[in-house]
DRENFI-740873 format. One record per residue: residue number from 1; y, z negated, x of N, C-alpha, C in turn. Coordinates in steps of 0.1 Angstrom, whole numbers, plus 2048, in hexadecimal, padded with zeros to 3 digits. Each point is the difference from the previous one (the first is absolute). Last residue first. Layout:
REM DRENFI-740873
     i   n.Y   n.Z   n.X   ca.Y   ca.Z   ca.X   c.Y   c.Z   c.X
   NUM     Y     Z     X      Y      Z      X     Y     Z     X
...
REM end
This chain:
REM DRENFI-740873
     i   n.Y   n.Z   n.X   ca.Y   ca.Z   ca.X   c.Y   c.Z   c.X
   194   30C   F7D   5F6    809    7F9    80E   811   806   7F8
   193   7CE   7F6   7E8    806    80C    802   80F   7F4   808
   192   7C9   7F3   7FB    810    800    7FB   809   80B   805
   191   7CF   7FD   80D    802    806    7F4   811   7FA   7F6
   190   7EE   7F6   827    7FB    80A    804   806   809   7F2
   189   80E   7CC   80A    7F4    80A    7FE   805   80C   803
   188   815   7DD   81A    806    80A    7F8   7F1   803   7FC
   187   824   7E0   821    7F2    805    7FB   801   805   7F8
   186   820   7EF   82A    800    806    7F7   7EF   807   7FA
   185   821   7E2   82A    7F3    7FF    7F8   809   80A   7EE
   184   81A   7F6   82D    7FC    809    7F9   7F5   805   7F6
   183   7FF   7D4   828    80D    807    7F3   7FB   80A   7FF
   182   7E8   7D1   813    801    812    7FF   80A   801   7F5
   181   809   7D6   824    7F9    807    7F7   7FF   808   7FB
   180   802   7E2   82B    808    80A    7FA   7F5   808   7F0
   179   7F4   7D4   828    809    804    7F0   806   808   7FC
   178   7F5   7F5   830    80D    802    7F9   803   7FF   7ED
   177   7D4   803   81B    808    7F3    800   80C   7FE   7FA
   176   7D4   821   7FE    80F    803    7FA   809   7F4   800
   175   7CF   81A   80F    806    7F6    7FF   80E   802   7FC
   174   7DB   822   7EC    803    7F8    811   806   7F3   7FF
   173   7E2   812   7D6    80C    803    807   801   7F7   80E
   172   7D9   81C   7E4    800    7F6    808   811   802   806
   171   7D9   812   7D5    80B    7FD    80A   805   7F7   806
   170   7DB   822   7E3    800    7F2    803   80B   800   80B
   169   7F2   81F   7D1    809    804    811   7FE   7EF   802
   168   7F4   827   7DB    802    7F3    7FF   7FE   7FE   811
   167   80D   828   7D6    7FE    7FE    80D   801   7F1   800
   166   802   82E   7D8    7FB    7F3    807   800   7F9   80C
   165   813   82B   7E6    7F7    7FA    7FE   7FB   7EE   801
   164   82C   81A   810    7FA    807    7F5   7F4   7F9   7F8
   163   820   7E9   824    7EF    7FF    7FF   803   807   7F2
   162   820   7F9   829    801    805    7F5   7F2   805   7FF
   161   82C   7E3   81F    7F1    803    7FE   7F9   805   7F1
   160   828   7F8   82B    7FF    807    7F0   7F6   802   803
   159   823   7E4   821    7F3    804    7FE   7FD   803   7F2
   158   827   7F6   828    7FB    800    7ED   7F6   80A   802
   157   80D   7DD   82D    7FC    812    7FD   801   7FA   7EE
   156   801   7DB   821    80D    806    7FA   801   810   7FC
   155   7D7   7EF   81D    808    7F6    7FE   810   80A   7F9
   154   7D4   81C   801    807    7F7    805   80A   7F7   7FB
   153   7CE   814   7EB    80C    800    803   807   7F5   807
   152   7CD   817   801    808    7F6    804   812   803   7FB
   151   7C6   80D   7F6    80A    803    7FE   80B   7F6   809
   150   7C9   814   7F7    80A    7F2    800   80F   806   805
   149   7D1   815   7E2    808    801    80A   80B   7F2   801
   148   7D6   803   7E0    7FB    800    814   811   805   806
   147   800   811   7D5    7F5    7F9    802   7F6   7FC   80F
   146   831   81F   7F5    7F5    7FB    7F4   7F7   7F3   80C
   145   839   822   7FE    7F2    7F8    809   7F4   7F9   7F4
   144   830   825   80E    7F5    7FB    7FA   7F9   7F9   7FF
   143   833   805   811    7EF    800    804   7FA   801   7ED
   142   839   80B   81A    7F4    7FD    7F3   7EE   802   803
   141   83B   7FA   819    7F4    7FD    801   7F3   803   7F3
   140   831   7ED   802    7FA    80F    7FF   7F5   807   803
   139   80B   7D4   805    809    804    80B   800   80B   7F6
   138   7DC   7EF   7EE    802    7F9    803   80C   809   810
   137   7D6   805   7D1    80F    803    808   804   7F2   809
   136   7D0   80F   7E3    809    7F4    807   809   808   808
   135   7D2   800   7D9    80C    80C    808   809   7F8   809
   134   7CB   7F1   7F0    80B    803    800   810   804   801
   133   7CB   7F5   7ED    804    809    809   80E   7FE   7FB
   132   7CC   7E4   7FB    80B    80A    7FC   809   809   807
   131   7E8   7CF   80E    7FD    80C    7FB   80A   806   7FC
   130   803   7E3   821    7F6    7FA    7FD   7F6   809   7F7
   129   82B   802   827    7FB    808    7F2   7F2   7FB   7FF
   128   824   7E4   81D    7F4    802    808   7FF   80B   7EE
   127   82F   7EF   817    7F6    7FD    7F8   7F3   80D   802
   126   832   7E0   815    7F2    80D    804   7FA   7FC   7EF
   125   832   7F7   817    7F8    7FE    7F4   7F7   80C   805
   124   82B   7E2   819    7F6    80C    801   7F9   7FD   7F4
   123   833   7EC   7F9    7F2    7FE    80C   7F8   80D   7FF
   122   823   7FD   7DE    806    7FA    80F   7F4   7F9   80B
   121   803   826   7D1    7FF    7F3    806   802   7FE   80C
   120   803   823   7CD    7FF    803    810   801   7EC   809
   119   7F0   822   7D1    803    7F4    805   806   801   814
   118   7EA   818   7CB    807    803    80F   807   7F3   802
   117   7DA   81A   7DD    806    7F4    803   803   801   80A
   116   7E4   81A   7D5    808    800    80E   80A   7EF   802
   115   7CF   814   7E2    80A    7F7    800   80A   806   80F
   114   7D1   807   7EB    809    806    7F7   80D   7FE   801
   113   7E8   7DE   815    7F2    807    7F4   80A   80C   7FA
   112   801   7DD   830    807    808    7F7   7F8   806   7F5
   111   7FD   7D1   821    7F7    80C    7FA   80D   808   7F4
   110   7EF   7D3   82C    808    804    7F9   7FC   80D   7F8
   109   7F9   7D0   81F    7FB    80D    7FB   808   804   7F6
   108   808   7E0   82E    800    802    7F1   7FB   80F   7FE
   107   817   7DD   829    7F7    804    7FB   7F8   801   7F4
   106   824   7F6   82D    7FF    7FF    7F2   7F6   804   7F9
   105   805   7EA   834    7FE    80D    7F5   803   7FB   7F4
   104   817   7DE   821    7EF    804    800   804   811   7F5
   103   829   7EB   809    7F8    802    80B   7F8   805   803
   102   829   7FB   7D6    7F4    7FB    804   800   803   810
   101   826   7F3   7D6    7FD    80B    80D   7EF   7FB   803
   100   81C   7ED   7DA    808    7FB    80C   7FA   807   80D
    99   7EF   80B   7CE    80E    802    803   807   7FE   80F
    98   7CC   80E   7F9    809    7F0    7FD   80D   806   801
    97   7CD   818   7F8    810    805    809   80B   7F2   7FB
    96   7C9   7FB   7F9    80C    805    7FD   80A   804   806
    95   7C7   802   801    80A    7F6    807   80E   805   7FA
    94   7E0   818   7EE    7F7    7F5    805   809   7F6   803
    93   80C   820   7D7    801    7FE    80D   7F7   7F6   807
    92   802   828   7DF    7FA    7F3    800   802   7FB   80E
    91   811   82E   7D8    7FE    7F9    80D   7FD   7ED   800
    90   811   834   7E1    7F9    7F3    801   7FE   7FC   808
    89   830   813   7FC    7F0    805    805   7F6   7F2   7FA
    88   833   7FC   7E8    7F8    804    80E   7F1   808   7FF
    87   826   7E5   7D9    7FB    810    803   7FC   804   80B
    86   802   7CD   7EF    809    808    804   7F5   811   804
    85   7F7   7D1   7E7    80E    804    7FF   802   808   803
    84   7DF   7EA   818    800    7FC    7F2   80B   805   7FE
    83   7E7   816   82B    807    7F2    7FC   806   802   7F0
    82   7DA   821   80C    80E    7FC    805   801   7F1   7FC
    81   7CD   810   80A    80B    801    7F3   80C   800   805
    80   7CB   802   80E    80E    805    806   806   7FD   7F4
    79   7D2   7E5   802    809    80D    7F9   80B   801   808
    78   7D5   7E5   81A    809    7FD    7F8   80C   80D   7F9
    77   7D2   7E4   822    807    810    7FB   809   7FE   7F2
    76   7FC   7D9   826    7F6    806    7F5   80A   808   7FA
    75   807   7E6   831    806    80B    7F6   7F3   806   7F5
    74   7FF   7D5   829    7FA    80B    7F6   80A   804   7F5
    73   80C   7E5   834    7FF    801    7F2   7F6   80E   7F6
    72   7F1   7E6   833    809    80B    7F4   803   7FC   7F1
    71   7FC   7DD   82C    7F8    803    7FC   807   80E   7F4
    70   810   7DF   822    7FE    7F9    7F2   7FA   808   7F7
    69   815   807   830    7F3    7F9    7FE   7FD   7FB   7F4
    68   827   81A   80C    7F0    808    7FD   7F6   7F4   802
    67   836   7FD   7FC    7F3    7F8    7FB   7F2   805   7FE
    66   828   825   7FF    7FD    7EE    7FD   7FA   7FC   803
    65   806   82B   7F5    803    802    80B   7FC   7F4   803
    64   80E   810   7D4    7F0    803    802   802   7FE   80D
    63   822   7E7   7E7    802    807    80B   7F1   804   7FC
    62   812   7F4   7D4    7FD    7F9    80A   802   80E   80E
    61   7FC   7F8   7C6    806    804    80A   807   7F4   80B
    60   7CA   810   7E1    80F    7F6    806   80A   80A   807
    59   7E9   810   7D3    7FF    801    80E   809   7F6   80A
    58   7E9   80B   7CB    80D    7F9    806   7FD   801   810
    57   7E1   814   7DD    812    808    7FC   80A   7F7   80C
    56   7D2   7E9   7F7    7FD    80F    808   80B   80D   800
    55   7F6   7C9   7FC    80B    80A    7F5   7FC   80A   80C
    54   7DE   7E5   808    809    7F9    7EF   808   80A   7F8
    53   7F2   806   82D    7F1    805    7F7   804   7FC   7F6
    52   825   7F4   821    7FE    810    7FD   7F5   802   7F6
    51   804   7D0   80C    80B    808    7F5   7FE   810   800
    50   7E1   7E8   81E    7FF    800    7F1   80F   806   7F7
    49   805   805   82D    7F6    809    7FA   7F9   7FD   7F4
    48   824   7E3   80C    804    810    803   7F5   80A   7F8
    47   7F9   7D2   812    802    7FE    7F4   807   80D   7F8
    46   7EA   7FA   82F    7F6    806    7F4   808   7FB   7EF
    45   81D   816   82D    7FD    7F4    7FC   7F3   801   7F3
    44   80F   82D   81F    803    7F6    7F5   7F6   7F1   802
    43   80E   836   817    800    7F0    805   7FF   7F9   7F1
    42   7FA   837   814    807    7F7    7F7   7F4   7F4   801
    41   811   824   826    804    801    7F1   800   7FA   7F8
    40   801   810   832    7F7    7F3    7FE   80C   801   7ED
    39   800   81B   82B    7F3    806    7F5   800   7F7   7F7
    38   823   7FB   825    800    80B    7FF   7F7   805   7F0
    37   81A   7D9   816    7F3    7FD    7FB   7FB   80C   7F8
    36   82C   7FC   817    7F3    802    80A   7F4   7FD   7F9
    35   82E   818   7EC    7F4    7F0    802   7F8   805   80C
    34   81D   821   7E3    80A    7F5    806   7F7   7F0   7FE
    33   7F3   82D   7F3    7FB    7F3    7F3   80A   7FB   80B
    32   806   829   80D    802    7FF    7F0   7FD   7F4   7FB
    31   7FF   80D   82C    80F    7FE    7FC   7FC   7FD   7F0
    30   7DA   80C   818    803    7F3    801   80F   7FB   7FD
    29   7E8   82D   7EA    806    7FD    80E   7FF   7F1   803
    28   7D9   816   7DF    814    7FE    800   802   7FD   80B
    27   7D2   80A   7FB    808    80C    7FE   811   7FF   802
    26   7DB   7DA   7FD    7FB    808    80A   80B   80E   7FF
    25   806   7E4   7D9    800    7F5    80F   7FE   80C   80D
    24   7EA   80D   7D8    810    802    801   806   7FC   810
    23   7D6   7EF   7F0    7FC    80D    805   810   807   7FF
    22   7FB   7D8   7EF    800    7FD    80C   7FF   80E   809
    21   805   7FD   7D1    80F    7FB    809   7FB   7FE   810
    20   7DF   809   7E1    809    80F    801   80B   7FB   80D
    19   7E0   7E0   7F0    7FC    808    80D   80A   80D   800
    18   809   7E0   7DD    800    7F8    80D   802   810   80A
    17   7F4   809   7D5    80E    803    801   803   7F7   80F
    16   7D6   803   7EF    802    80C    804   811   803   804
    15   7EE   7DB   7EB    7FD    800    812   800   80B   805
    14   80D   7F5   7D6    806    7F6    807   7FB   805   814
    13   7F9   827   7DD    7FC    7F5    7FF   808   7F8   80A
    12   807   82F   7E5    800    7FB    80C   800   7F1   7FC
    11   7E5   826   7E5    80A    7F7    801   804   7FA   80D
    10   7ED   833   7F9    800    7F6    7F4   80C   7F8   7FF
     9   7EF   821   81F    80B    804    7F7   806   7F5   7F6
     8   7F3   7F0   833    7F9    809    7F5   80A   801   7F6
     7   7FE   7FB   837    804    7F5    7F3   7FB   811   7F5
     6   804   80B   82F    7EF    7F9    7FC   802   7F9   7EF
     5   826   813   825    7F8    80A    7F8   7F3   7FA   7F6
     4   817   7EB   828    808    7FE    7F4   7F5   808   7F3
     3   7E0   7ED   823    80E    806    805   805   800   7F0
     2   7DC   7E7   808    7FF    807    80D   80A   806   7FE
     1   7F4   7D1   7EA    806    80D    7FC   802   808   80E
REM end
C-alpha cells in the first residue's frame, strides 16, 4: 500500500486492515501507542490463526505488540454489528479495550448509517474516514469531514459524531493503563425524536 488514500470503496481486507494500521503508525505521535515496538501490530500463534479462519466474528484478545516472532494473526472480513443487546454504533473490534487498562493500540472499525453518538474517553482516539461523511463536534468546535480525512480526539474531550447518511471510520485508541473508562456515551438514530 503506497499511502492511506489507495484502499478501495469496496471491502477492507485482513491485509488491507494490517497495512492501514501500519501506514497510521507513521502519522500518530509515539505518546500514543506508549511502546517502542513503534509499527509492529499483529502476532499470533498458528492455533489463533486457525481459530480466526474457523470463527471469523472471534478476534483474540491479546497484546498485538507480543511475541512478534510467531508470525500474524489474519483478520477475515467480517459484519460490523453492536454487541448482543445493546443500542450502539455497528463496530468490529480487532483487539479489545480490557476493563483492567491497556498499552498497545486499540483497534476497530466502526460505522454510523443515519445515527448520532457521543462519547467522551480517557485516552487519545484517532480514526482514519474509510467512506462517507461525517459531522464531529468536539470543545465546540464543528468539522466536517469525508473520505481520506483522519481525525484525532483528545484524551478526556466529548466528542459528537453525526452520520446523516453514512460513515465508516477505522480506529485506533491510545493507551489507557489507568483504566479509565468512557462516560457520557449516548446513541440515537437519526430518526428518534430526543
Amino acid at each position: 500500500m503506497d499511502d492511506i488514500g489507495s484502499l478501495s470503496n469496496d471491502v477492507l481486507t485482513a491485509a488491507d486492515t494490517v497495512a492501514l494500521a501500519g501506514d497510521l503508525a507513521r502519522f500518530l505521535p509515539k505518546s500514543a501507542w506508549q511502546s517502542e515496538r513503534y509499527g509492529c501490530f499483529c502476532c499470533a500463534s498458528s492455533d489463533e490463526i486457525r481459530a480466526a479462519e474457523l470463527h471469523p466474528w472471534v478476534t483474540p484478545r491479546r497484546s498485538l505488540s507480543t511475541e512478534i516472532d510467531m508470525g500474524p494473526i489474519v483478520y477475515r472480513d467480517a459484519p460490523l454489528k453492536p454487541d448482543d443487546g445493546v443500542e450502539e454504533p455497528h463496530h468490529r473490534w480487532i483487539n479489545y479495550p480490557v476493563p483492567e487498562g491497556w498499552t498497545d493500540p486499540v483497534i476497530s472499525l466502526w460505522q454510523l448509517t443515519g445515527e448520532h453518538f457521543t462519547d467522551q474517553h480517557g485516552h487519545i482516539e484517532w480514526n482514519y474516514i474509510l467512506e462517507g461523511q461525517l459531522f464531529l463536534e468536539v470543545e465546540g468546535i464543528k468539522v466536517e469531514l469525508s473520505k481520506g480525512d483522519i481525525f484525532c480526539i483528545p484524551a478526556g474531550k466529548k466528542a459528537h459524531y453525526t452520520a446523516p447518511n453514512h460513515v465508516k471510520m477505522f480506529a485506533v485508541y491510545g493507551a489507557n493503563p489507568k483504566a479509565i473508562m468512557p462516560t457520557e456515551q449516548f446513541y440515537r438514530k437519526l430518526t428518534d425524536k430526543i
